[in-house]
MDTraj code that builds the backbone (N, CA, C; nanometers):
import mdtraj as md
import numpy as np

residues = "UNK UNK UNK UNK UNK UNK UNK UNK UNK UNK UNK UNK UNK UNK UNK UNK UNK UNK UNK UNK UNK UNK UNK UNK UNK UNK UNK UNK UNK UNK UNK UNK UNK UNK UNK UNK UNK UNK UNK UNK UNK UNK UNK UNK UNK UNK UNK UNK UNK UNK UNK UNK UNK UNK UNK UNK UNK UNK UNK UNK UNK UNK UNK UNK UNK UNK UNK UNK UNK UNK UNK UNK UNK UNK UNK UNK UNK UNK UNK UNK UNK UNK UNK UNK UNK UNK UNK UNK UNK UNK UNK UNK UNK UNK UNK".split()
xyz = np.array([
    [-5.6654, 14.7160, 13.1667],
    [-5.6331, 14.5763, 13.1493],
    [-5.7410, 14.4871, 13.2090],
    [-5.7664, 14.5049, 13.3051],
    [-5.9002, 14.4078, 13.4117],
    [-6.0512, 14.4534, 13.3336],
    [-6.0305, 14.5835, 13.3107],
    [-6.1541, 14.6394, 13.1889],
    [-6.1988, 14.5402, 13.1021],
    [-6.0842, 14.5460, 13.0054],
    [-6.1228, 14.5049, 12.9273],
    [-6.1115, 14.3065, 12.9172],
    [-6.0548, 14.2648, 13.0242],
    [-6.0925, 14.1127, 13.0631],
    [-6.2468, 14.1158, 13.1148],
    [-6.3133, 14.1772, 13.2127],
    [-6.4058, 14.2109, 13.2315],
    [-6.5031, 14.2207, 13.1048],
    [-6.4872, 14.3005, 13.0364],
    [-6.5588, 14.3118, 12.8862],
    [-6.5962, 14.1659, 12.8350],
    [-6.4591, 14.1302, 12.7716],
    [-6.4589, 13.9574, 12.7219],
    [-6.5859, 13.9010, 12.7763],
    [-6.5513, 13.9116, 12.9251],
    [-6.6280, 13.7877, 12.9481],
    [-6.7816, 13.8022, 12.9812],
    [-6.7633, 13.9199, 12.9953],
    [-6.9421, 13.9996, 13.0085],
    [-6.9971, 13.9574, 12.8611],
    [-6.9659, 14.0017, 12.7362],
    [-6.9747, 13.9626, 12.5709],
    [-7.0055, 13.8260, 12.6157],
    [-6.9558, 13.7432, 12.6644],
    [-6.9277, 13.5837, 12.6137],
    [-7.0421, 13.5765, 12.6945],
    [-7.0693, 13.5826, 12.8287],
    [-7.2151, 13.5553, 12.9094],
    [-7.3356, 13.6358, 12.8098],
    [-7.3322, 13.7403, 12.7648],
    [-7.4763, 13.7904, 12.6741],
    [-7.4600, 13.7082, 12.5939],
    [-7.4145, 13.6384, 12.4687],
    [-7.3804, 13.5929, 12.4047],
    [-7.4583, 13.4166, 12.4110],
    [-7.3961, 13.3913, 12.5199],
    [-7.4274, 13.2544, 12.6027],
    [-7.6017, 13.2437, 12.6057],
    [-7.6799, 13.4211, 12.6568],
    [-7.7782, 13.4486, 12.7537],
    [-7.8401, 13.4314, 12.5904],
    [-7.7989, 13.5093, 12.5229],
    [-7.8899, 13.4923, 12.4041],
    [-7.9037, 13.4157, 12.3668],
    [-7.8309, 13.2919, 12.3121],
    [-7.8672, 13.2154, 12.2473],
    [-7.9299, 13.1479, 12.3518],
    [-7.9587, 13.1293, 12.4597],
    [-8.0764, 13.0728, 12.5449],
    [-8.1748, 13.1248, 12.5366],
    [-8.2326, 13.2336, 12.5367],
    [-8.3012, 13.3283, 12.5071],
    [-8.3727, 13.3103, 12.3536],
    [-8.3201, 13.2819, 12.2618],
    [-8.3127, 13.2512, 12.1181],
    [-8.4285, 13.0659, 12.1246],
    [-8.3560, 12.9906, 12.2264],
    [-8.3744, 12.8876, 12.1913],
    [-8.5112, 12.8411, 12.2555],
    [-8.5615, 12.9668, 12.3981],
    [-8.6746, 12.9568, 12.4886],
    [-8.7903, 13.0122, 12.3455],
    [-8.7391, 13.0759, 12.2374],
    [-8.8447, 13.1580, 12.2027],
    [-8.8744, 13.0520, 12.0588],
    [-8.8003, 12.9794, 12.0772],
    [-8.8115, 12.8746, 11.9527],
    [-8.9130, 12.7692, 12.0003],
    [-8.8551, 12.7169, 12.1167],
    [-8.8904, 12.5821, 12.1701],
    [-9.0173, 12.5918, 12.2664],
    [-9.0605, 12.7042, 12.3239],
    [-9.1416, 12.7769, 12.4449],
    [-9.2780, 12.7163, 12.3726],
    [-9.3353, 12.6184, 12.4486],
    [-9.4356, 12.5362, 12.4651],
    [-9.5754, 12.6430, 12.4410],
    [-9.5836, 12.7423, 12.5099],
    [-9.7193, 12.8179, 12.4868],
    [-9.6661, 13.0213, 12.4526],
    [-9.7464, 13.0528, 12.4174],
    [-9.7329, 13.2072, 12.4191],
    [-9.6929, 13.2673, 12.4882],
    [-9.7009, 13.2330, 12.6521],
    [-9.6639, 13.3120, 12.7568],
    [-9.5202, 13.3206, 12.7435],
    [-9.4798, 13.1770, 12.7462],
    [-9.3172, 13.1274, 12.7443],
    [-9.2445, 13.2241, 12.5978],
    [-9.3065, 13.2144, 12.4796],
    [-9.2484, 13.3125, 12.3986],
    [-9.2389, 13.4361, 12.3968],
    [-9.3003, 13.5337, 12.4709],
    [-9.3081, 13.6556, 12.5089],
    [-9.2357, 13.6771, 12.6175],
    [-9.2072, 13.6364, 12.6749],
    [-9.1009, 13.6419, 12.8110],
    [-9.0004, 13.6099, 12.7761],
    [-8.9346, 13.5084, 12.6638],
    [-8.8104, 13.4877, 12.5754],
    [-8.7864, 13.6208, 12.4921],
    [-8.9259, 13.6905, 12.4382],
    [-8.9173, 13.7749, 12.3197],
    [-8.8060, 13.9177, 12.4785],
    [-8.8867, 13.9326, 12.5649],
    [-8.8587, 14.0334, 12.6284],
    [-8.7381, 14.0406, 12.7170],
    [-8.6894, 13.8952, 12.7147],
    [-8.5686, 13.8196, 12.7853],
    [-8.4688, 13.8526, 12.6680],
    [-8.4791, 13.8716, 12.5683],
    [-8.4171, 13.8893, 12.4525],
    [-8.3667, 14.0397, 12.4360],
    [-8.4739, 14.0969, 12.4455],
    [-8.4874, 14.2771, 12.4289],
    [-8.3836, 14.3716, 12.5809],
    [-8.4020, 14.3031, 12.6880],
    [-8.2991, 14.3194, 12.7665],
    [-8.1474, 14.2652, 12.7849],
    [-8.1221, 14.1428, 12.7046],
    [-8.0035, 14.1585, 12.6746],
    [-7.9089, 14.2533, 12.5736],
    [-8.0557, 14.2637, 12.4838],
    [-7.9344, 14.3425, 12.3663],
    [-7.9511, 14.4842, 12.3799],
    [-8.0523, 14.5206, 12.5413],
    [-8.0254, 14.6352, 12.5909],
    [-7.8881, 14.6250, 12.7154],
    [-7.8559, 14.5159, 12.7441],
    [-7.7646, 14.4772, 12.7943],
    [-7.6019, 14.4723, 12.7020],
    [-7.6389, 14.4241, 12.6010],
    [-7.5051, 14.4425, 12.4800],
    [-7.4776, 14.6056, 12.4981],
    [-7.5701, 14.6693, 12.4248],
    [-7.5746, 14.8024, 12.4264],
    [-7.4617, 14.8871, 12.5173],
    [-7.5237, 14.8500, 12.6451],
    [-7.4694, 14.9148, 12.7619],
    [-7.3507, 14.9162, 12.7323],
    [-7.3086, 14.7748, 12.7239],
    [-7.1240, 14.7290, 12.7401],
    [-7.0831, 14.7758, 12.6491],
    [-7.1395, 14.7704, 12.4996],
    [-7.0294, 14.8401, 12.4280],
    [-7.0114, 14.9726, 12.4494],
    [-7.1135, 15.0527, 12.4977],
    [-7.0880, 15.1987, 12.5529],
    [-6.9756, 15.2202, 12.6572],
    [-7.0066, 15.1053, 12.7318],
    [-6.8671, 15.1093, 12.8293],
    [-6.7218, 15.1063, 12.7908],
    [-6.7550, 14.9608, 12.6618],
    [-6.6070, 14.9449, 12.6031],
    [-6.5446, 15.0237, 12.5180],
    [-6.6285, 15.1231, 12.4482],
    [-6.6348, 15.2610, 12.3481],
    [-6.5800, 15.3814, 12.4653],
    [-6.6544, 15.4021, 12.5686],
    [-6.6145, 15.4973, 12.6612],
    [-6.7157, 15.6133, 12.5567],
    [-6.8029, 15.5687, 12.5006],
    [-6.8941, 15.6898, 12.4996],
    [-7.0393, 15.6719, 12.5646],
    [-7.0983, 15.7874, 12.5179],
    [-7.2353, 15.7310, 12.5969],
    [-7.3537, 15.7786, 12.4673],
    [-7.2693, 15.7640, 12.3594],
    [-7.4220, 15.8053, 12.2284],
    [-7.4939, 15.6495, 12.2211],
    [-7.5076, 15.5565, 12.2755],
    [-7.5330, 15.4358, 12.2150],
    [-7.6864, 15.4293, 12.3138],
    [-7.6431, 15.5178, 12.4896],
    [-7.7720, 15.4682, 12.5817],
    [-7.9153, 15.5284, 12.4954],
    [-7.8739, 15.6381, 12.4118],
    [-8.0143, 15.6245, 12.4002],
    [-8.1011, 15.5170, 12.3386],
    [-8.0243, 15.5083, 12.2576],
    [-8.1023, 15.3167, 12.1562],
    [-8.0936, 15.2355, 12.3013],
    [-8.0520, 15.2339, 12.3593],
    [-8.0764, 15.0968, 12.4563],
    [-8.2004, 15.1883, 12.5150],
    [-8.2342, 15.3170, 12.5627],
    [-8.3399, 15.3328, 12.6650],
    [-8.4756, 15.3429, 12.5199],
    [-8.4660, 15.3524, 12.4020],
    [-8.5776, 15.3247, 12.3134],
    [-8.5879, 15.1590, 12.3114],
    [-8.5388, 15.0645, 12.2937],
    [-8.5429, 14.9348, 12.3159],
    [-8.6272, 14.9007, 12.4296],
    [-8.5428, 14.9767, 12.5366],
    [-8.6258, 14.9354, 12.6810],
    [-8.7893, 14.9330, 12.7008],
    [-8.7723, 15.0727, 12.6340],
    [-8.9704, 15.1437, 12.6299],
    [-9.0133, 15.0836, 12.5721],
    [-8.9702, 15.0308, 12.4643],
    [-9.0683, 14.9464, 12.3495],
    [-9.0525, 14.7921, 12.3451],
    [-8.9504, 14.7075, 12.4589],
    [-9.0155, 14.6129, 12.5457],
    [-9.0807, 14.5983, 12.6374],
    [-9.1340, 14.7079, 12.7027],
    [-9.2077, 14.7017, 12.8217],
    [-9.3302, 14.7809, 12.7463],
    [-9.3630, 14.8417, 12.6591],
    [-9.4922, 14.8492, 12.5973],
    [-9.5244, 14.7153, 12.5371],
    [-9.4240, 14.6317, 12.4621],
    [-9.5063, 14.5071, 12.4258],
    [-9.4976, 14.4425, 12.5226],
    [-9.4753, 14.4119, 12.5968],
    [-9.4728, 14.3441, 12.7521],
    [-9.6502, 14.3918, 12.7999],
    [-9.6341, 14.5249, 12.8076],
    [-9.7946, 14.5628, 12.8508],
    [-9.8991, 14.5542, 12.7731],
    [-9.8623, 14.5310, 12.6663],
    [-9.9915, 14.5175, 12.5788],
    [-10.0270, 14.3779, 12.5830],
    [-9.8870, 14.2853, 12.6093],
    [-9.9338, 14.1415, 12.5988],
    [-10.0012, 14.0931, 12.7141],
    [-10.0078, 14.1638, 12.7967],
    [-10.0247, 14.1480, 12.9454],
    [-10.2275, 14.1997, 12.9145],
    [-10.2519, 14.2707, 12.8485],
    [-10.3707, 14.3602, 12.8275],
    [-10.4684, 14.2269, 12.7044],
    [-10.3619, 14.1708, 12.6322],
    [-10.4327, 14.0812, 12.5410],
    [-10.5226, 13.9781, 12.6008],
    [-10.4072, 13.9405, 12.7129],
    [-10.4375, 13.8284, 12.7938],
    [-10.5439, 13.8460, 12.9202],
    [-10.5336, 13.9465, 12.9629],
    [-10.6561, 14.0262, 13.0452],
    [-10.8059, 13.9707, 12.9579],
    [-10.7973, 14.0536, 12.8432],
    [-10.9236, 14.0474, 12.7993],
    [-10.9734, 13.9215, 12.7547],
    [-10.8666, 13.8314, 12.7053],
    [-10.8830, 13.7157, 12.6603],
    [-10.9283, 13.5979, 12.7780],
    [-10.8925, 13.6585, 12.9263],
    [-10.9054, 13.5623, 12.9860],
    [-11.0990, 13.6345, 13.0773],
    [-11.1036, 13.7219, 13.0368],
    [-11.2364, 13.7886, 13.0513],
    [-11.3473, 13.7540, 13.0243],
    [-11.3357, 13.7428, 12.8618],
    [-11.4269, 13.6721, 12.7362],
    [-11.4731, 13.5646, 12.7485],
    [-11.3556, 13.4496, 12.8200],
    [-11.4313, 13.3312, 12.8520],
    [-11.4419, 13.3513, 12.9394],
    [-11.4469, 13.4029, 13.0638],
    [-11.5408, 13.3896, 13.2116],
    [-11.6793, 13.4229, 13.1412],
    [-11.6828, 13.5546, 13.0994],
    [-11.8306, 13.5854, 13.0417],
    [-11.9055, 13.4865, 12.9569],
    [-11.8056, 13.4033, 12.9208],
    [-11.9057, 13.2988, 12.8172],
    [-11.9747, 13.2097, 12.9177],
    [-11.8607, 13.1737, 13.0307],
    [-11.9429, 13.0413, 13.1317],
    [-12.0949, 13.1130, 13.1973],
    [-12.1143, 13.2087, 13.1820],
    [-12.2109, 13.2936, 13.2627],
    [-12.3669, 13.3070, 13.2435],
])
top = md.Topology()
chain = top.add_chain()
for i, resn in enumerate(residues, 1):
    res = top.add_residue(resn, chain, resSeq=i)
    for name in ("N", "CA", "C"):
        top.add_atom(name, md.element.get_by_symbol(name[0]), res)
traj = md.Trajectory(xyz[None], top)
């Protein structure tokens, strides 16, 4: 009974988180801000994931949430690697 009130309202906060999440990646002034929405995004609906595994009472669902995970934190690192080099290129130009 408290479970599944618990549930509700966990749903209604991801729910809430996303569409904030949704609206940072719309409205997000520069690249940085959209990639941190994109990855703010990718952990909630590794966050959905979870709960419905909880609210299912199985556990076939973690693996899609732990492939989600890896493959926001590889684009996380690659964007992180873009920006490295990009911010490289122009030091070398002032030089």
């Amino acid at each position: 009974m408290i479970l599944d009130t618990v549930l509700i309202i966990t749903f209604a906060a991801l729910s809430i988180s996303l569409v904030a999440g949704m609206a940072r990646l719309l409205i997000g002034p520069s690249l940085p801000d959209r990639v941190v929405a994109l990855d703010l995004i990718a952990y909630i609906v590794i966050a959905f994931i979870a709960t419905y595994s909880i609210s299912t009472g199985t556990a076939d669902f973690i693996d899609a949430a732990i492939v989600v995970a890896l493959i926001a934190f590889l684009g996380t690192a690659a964007f992180a690697r873009y920006i490295q080099k990009a911010g490289s290129s122009t030091k070398d130009d002032r030089i």
